[in-house]
Every structure is written in C-alpha cells, then in structure tokens.
C-alpha positions in Angstrom: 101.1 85.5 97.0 97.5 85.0 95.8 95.5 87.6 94.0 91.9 86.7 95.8 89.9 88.6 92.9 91.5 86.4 90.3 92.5 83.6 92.1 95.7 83.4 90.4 99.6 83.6 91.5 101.3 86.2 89.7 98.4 88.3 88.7 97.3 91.5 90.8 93.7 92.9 90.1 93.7 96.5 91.2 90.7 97.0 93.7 91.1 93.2 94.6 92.5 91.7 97.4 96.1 90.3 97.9 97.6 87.8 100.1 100.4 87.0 101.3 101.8 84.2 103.1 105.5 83.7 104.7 107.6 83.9 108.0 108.2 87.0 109.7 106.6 89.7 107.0 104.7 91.5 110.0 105.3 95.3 108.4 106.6 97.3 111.5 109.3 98.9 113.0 110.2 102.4 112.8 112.4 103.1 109.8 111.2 105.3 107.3 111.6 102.1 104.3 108.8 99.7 106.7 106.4 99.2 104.3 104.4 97.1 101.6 105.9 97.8 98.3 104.3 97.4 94.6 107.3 97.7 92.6 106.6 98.5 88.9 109.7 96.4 87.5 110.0 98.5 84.1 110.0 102.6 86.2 110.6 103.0 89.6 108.8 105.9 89.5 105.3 104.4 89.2 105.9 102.4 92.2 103.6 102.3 95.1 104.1 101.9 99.3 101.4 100.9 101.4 102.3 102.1 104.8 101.4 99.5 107.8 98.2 101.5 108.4 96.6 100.7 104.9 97.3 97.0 105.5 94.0 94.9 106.7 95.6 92.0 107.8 99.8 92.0 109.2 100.9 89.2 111.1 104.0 87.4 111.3 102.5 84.7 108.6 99.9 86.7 106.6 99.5 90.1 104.8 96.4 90.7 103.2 95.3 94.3 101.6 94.1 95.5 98.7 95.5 96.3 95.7 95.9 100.0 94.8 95.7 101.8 91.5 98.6 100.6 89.2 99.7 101.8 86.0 100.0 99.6 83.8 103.0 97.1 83.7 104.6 94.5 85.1 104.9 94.0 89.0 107.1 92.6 92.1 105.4 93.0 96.0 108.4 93.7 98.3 107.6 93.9 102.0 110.4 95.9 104.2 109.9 95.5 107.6 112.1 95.2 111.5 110.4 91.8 112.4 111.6 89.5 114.7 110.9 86.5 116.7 112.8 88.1 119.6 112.6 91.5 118.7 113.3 93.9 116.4 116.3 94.6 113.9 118.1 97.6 113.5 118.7 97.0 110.0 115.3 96.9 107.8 114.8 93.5 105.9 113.2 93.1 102.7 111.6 89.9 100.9 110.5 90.1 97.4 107.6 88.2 95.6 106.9 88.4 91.9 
C-alpha cells in the first residue's frame, strides 16, 4: 500500500491517492460487506467504505482511489470482496493492510 501524495507506506493523505497492490483484491461480488474499508483503529464509528463504484482502478492486482475525508487517527485499509480465479465465493473474504 503506497500513499502516491506522500510517497510513503503507512501514511494516507486525505485527497491523495492510494494504491494498492496484492492477489485477488478485485472489490466485487454481491454481498452487502464488498467494499474498500478505512478502518479508524481507535472508533469504529469514524470508519469509512468506499463502495466498488468510487474505486478508479479494481483489478485482481491493483486498487487505486483516493483517499476520503478522515478524522483524525490512526488507520488500517481492509478490502472485502467475492474474488476468485475461478469464480466467485459465497463467503466474503477480507485482507487487511495497515
């Protein structure tokens, strides 16, 4: 995970653009969790979703979107999707960067 304003792992600069690189982190299926996730680590409650739609980039190996307005605090990027190589799960999968 690179923050492209700062240049930086670990850092996210709200505005800026993220990326994200793994294996199978294409955000799709059809369960209401899908989604790219900005997980405030000290209150749930000022967590954010990005829904598929508000993601400019979503393949299989890349995500890239932009950051959206934070509070304040510390971070994790959790991306819940129903990706596949074959096809999709039933079961929702989640991977978690920090």
């Amino acid at each position: 995970m690179t923050d492209v304003e700062s240049g930086e792992d670990g850092t996210l600069t709200v505005g800026g653009f993220l990326d994200i690189a793994g294996k199978n982190i294409l955000v799709t299926g059809t369960n209401d969790d899908v989604g790219l996730y900005f997980v405030n680590c000290e209150d749930d409650e000022k967590s954010v979703k990005l829904e598929a739609a508000k993601i400019g980039v979503n393949t299989s190996s890349r995500i890239a979107c932009v950051v959206p307005p934070l509070c304040s605090g510390t971070y994790t990027v959790k991306v819940v999707t129903q990706c596949s190589k074959t096809k999709p799960h039933k079961e929702s999968l989640e991977n978690t960067f920090s």
